[in-house]
Each structure stands twice: as C-alpha cells, then as structure tokens.
C-alpha positions, 0 to 999 in steps of 0.5 A: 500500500505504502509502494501504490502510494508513493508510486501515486505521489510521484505520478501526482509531481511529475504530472505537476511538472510537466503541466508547470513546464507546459505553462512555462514555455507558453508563457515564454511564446506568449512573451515573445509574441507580445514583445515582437508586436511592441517591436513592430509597432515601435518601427511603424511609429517610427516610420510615420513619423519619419514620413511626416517629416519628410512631407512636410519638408517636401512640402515647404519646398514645393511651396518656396519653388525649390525642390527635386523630384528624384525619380526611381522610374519612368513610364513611357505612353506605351505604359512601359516603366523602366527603373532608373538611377534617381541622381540622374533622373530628375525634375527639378525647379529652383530660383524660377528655373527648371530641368528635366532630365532622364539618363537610360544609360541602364537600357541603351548603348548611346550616350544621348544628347546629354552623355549620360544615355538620355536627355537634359533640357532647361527652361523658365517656369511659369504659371505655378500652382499648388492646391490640396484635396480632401485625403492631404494629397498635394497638386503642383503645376507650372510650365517650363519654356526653353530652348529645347522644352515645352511643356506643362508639368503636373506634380502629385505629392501623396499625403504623410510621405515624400513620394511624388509623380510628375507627369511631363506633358510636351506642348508639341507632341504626345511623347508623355511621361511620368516620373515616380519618385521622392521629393527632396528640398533643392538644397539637400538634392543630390543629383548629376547634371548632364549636358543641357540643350 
C-alpha cells in the first residue's frame, strides 16, 4: 500500500511538472509574441513619423519653388516603366528655373544628347500652382519654356510621405511621361547634371 502510494505521489509531481513546464514555455511564446508586436509597432511609429517629416519638408519646398523630384522610374505612353538611377533622373525647379532630365544609360548603348544615355533640357517656369484635396494629397503645376522644352508639368505629392509623380506633358507632341519618385528640398538634392540643350 505504502509502494501504490508513493508510486501515486510521484505520478501526482511529475504530472505537476510537466503541466508547470507546459505553462512555462507558453508563457515564454506568449512573451515573445507580445514583445515582437511592441517591436513592430515601435518601427511603424517610427516610420510615420519619419514620413511626416519628410512631407512636410517636401512640402515647404514645393511651396518656396525649390525642390527635386528624384525619380526611381519612368513610364513611357506605351505604359512601359523602366527603373532608373534617381541622381540622374530628375525634375527639378529652383530660383524660377527648371530641368528635366532622364539618363537610360541602364537600357541603351548611346550616350544621348546629354552623355549620360538620355536627355537634359532647361527652361523658365511659369504659371505655378499648388492646391490640396480632401485625403492631404498635394497638386503642383507650372510650365517650363526653353530652348529645347515645352511643356506643362503636373506634380502629385501623396499625403504623410515624400513620394511624388510628375507627369511631363510636351506642348508639341504626345511623347508623355511620368516620373515616380521622392521629393527632396533643392538644397539637400543630390543629383548629376548632364549636358543641357
């Protein structure tokens, strides 16, 4: 009787045990999940704020007429994107000038009137405008006239980031295209001209 009794005991502790242990790593998961969730949302916190920087120096460049659109792509009217390098590719307005440049040399195997596999054209602005819509979003336009460009040029800035489109419309033909990228004040732009016609 003693033997069944102790036998029982000891099942009883080791039962205990193992439903302890059980506990204890589920408390460990547990505890992992939670501090994994803190993390993440930590890093979009993080990230929202460092977007809404960014907006609002991108906005207060469009505003003083001062800023570059570094673009990661190119859509052609064909709908055919392209991935480009952004310190090449490029809208920019300063002072009441602009440039637009693209450079494929990524894509083709001649240097373009610019040396740099596209093309680089400059010209005066005018008619500026800027508005908002309901969702923060921001529209800038303006013309550019020059040598060798004219054209209307609509920039879309989304709401809370920095990230832009500017649609480049030429007067004289339907050769459109849009430019995706990020919008960064003039002064803190780094980007390499080529040669401007």
């Amino acid at each position: 009787m003693k033997k069944v009794l102790l036998l029982t005991t000891l099942m009883l502790f080791s039962y205990v045990g193992v439903i302890n242990a059980q506990q204890t790593r589920k408390e460990i998961r547990e505890a992992k999940r939670e501090a994994a969730k803190k993390r993440m949302e930590a890093e979009k916190a993080l990230e929202a704020h460092r977007d809404s920087v960014a907006f609002e120096q991108a906005l207060a460049a469009l505003k003083e007429g001062s800023f570059v659109l570094e673009a990661d792509n190119i859509m052609f009217p064909t709908g055919i994107t392209r991935y480009v390098t952004s310190s090449t590719n490029y809208v920019q307005v300063n002072n009441g000038e602009g440039i637009v440049q693209t450079s494929f040399s990524n894509f083709t195997y001649s240097p373009g009137p610019n040396g740099l596999g596209g093309v680089t054209v400059q010209g005066t602005i005018s008619e500026p405008e800027i508005r908002n819509d309901k969702h923060g979003n921001v529209f800038y336009s303006y013309s550019i006239t020059g040598i060798a460009i004219s054209a209307t040029i609509s920039i879309t800035l989304t709401g809370g980031t920095n990230e832009a489109s500017a649609y480049i419309s030429p007067n004289f033909n339907g050769n459109n295209i849009t430019m995706t990228g990020h919008i960064v004040p003039y002064d803190e732009s780094v980007v390499f001209q080529g040669n401007t016609w």
